[in-house]
N, CA and C of each residue as an Amber inpcrd file, in Angstrom:
protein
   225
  10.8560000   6.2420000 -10.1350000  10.3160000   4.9160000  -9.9090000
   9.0250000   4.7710000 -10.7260000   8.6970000   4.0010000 -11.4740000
   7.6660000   3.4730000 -12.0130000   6.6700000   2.8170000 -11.2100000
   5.9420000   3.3430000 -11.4850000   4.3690000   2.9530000 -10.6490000
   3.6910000   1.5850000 -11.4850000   3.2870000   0.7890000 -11.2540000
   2.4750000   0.2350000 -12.2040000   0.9980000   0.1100000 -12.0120000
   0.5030000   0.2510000 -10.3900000  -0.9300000   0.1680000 -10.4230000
  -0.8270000   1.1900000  -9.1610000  -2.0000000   2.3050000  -8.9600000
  -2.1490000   3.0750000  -7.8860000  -3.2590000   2.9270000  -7.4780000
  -3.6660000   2.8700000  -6.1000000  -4.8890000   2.1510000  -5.8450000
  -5.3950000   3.7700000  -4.7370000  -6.6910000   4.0810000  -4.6480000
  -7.1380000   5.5300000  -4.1860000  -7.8070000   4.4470000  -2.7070000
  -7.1970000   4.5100000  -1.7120000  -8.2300000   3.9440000  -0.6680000
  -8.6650000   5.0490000   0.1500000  -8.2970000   6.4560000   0.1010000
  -9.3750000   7.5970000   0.5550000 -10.6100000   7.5250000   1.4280000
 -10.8020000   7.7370000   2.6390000 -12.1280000   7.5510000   3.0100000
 -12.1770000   6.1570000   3.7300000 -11.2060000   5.0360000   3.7060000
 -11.7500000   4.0470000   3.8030000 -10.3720000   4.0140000   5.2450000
 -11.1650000   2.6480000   6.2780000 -10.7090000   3.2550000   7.5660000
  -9.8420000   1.1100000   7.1640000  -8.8240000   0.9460000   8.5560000
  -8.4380000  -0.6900000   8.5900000  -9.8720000  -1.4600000   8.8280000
  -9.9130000  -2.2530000   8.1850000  -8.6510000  -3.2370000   7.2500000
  -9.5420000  -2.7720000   5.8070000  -9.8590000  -1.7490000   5.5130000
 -10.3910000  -2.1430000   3.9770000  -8.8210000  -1.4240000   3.6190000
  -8.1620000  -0.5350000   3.5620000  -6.6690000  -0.5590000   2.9660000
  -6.0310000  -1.4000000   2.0830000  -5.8040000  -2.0740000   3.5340000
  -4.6460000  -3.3390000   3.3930000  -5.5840000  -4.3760000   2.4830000
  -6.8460000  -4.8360000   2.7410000  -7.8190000  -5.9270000   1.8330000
  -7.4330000  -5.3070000   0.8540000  -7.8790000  -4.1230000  -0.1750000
  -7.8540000  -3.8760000  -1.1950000  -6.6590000  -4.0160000  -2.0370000
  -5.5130000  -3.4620000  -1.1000000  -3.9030000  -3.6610000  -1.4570000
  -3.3670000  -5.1120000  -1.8040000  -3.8090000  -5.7960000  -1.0440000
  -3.6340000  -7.3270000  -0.9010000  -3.9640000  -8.0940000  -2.3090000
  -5.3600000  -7.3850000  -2.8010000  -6.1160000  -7.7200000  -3.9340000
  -5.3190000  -7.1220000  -5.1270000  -5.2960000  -6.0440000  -4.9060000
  -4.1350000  -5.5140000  -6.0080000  -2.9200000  -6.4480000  -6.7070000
  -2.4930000  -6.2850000  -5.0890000  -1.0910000  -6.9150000  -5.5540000
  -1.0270000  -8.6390000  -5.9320000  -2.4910000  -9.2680000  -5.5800000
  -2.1290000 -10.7070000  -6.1910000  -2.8150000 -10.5650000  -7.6050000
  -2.8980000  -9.2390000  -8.4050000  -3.0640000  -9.3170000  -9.5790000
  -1.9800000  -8.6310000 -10.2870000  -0.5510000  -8.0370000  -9.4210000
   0.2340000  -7.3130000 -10.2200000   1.6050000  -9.0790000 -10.4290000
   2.3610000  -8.9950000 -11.1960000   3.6300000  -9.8440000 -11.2780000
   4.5200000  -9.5360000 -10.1000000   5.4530000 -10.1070000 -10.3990000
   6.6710000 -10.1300000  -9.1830000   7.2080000  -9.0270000  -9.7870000
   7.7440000  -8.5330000  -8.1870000   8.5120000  -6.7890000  -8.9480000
   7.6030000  -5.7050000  -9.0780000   6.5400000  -5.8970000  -9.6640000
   5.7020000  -4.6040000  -9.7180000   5.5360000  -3.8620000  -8.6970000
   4.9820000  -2.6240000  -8.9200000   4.8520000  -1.6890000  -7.5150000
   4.0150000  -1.3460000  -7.7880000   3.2780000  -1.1060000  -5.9900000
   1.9890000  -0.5690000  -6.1260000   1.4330000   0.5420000  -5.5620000
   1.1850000   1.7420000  -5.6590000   1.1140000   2.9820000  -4.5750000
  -0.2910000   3.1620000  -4.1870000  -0.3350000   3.1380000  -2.5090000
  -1.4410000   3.1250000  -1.9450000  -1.5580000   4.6490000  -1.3280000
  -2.5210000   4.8450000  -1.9210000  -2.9190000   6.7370000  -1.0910000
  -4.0840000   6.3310000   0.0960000  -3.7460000   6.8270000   0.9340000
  -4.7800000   6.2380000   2.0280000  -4.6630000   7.5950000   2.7910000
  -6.2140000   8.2330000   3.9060000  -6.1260000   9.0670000   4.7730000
  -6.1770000   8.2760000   6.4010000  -6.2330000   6.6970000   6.4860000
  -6.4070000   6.5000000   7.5200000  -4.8210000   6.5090000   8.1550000
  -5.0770000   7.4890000   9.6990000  -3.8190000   7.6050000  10.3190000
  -3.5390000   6.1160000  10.6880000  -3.7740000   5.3040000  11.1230000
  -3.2810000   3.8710000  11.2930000  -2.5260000   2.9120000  10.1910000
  -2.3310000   3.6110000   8.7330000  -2.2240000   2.5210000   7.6840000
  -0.4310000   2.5590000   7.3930000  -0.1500000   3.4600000   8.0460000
   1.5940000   3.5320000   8.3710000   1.8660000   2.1800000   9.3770000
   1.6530000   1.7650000  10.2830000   1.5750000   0.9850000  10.6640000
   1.4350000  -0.0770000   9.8930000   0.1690000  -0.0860000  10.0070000
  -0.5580000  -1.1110000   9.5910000   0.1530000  -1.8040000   7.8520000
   0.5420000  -1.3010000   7.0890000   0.9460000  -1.5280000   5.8410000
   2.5880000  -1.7950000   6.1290000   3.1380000  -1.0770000   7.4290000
   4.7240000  -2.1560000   7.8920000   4.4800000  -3.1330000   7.9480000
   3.3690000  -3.7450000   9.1960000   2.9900000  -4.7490000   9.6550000
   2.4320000  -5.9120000   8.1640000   2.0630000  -5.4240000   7.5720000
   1.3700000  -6.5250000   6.4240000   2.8160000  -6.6690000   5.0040000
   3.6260000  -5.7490000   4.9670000   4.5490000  -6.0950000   4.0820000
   5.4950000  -6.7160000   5.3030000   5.8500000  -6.8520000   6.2350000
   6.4760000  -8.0300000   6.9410000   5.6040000  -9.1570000   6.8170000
   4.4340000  -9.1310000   7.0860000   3.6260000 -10.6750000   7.2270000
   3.5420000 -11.2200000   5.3830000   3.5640000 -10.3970000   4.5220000
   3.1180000 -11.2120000   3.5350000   4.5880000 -11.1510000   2.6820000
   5.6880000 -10.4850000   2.6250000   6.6470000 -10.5330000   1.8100000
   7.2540000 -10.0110000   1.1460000   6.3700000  -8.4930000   0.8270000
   6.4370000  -7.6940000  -0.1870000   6.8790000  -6.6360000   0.7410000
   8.0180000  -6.1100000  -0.4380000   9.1210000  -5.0290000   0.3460000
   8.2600000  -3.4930000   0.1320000   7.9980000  -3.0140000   1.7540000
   7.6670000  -1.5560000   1.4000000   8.5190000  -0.5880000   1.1560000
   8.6430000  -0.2040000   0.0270000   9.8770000   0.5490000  -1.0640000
  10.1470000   2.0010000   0.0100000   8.5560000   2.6720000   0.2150000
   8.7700000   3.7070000   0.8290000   7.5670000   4.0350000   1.3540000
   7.3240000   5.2040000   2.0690000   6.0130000   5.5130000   2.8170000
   6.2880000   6.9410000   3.1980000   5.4680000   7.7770000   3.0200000
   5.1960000   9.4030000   3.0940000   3.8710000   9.8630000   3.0560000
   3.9200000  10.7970000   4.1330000   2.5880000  11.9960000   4.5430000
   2.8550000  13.2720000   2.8420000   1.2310000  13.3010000   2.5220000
   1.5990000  14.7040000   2.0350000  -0.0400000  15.0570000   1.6000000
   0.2810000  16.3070000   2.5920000  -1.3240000  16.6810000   3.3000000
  -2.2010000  15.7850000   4.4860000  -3.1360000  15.5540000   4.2610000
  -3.7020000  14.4180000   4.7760000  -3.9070000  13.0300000   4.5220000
  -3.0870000  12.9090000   3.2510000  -2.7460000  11.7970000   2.8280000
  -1.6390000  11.1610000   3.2050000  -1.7020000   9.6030000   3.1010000
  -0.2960000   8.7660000   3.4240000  -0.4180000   8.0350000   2.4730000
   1.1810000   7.6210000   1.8310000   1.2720000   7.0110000   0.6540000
   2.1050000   5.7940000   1.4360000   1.8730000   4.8300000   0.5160000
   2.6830000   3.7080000   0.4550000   3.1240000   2.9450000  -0.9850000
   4.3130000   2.7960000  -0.8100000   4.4640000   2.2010000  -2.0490000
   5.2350000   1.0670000  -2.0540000   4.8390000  -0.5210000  -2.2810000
   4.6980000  -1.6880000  -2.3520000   5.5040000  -2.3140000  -3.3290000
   6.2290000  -2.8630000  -3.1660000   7.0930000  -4.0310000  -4.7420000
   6.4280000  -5.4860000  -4.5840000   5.5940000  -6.1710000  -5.4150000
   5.5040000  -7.6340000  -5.5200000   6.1610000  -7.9870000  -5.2210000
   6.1950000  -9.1340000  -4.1500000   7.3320000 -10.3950000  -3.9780000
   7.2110000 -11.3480000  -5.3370000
C-alpha cells in the first residue's frame, strides 16, 4: 500500500490526534492515504469513531510496540 502522507502524533493525548489528522487529510486528494502513528491508548477508538463521522474509510489499524497506527483513505 502506498502511503502518501505519515503524520508522527507521538506524545500527543485526544483530540490533538484526530485535529491534526483531520488537517492532514483536508490537504491530501480523494483516495490518498494517510498513516497516523499515535501512543495514545484511546485513538483506536477514537479514529473508528471520526472515520465514521467524517467519511473516510479506515483501511486498517495496528499496535506495534507502544505505538498504534492508523491508516486513513481520503473520501
Amino acid at each position: 500500500m502506498q502511503i502518501d502522507q505519515e503524520l508522527d502524533t507521538r506524545g500527543l493525548n485526544c483530540p490533538l490526534p484526530i485535529l491534526k489528522a483531520k488537517k492532514a487529510l483536508a490537504e491530501l486528494t480523494s483516495g490518498q492515504i494517510l498513516r497516523v502513528v499515535s501512543t495514545d491508548t484511546g485513538s483506536m477508538r477514537d479514529f473508528e469513531a471520526f472515520a465514521k463521522q467524517t467519511g473516510n474509510e479506515l483501511v486498517e489499524q495496528s499496535t506495534e510496540g507502544k505505538d498504534f497506527i492508523h491508516v486513513l483513505r481520503r473520501r
